[in-house]
C-alpha positions in Angstrom: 0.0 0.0 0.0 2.1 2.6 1.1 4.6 4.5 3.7 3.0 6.8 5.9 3.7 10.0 8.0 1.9 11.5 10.7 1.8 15.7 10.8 0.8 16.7 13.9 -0.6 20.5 13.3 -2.1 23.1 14.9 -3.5 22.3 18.6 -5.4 24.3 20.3 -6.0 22.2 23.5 -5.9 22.4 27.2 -5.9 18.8 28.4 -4.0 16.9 30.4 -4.8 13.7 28.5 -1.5 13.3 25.5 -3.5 13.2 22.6 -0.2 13.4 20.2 0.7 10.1 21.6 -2.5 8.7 20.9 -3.1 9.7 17.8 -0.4 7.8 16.9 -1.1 4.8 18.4 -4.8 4.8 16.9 -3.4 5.8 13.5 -0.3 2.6 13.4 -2.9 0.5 15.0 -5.5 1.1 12.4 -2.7 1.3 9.5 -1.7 -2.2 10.8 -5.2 -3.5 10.9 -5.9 -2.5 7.2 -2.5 -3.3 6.3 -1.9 0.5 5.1 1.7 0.4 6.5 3.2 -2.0 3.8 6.7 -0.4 2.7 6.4 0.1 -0.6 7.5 3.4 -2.7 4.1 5.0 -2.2 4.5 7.8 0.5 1.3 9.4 2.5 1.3 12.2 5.0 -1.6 12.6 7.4 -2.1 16.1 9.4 -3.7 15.8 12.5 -5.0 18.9 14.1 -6.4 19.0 17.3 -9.2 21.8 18.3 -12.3 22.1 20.4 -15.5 21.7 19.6 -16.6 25.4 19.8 -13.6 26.0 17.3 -14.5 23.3 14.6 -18.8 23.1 15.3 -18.2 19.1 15.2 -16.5 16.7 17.0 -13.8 15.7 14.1 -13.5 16.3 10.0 -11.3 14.7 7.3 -10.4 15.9 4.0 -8.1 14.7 0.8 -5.5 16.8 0.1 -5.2 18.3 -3.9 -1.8 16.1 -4.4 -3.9 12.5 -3.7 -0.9 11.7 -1.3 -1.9 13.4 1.5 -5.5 13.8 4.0 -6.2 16.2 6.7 -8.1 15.4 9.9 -9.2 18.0 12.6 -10.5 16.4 16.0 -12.1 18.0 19.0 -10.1 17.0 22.3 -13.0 17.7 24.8 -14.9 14.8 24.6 -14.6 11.4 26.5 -11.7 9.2 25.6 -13.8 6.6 24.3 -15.7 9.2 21.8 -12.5 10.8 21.1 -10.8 7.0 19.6 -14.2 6.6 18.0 -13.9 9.8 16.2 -10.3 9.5 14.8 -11.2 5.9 14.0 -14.3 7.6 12.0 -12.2 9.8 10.1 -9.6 6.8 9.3 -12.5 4.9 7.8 -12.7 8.1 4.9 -8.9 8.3 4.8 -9.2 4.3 4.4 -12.5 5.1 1.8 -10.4 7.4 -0.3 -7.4 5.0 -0.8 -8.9 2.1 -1.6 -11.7 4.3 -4.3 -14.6 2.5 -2.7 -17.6 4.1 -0.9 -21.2 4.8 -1.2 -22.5 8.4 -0.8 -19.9 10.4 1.2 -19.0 7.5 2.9 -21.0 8.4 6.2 -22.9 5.1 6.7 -19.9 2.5 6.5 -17.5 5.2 9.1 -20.1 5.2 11.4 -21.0 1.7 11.9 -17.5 0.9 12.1 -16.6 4.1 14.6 -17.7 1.9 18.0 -16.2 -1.0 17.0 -12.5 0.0 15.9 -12.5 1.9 19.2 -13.4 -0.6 21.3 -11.2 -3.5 19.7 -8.9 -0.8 19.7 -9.3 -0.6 23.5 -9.5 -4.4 24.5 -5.9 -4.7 22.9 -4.4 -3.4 26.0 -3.8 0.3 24.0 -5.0 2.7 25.9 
């Protein structure tokens, strides 16, 4: 598939959870789950930006970058734990939509039924 690199962006938190080192433990764990990792010559960036709610109006937001090899995700920090793993696993469903070319719609459905279930699995294998 390919190489990837997290970005971590702009944060505008106040937390004493460490959301950077999550982030990238959900992201790996996730990459490794879909097999997204694979070394290959293919090279992907993700930007992670971390915000409140009152900032962004929702609780998280993806986006494809122009270039194709890189995606953008903003998510709020002020909600549980559980919610927030549930949200960045949402949003890795779209990045995971968008490199693979296969969704329905905007690809809503398939990120939310999965959402729960990443995070928890995600949560029963001793990660968090």
């Amino acid at each position: 598939m390919a190489n990837w690199d997290i970005s971590h962006g702009h944060y505008t938190i106040e937390n004493k959870t460490n959301h950077r080192e999550l982030v990238n433990s959900v992201v790996h764990w996730f990459l490794g789950r879909y097999c997204m990792n694979r070394k290959s010559q293919e090279h992907r960036i993700l930007h992670v930006n971390l915000k409140t709610y009152k900032a962004m109006k929702c609780w998280g937001e993806c986006s494809e970058g122009e270039d194709g090899i890189d995606y953008n995700i903003d998510i709020a920090t002020d909600q549980s734990l559980r919610d927030f793993i549930a949200t960045l696993m949402h949003e890795m469903v779209h990045v995971l939509q968008w490199e693979r070319g296969s969704w329905k719609g905007e690809g809503e459905r398939e990120a939310t039924e999965l959402q729960y279930e990443l995070a928890d699995d995600f949560w029963r294998c001793g990660n968090v």
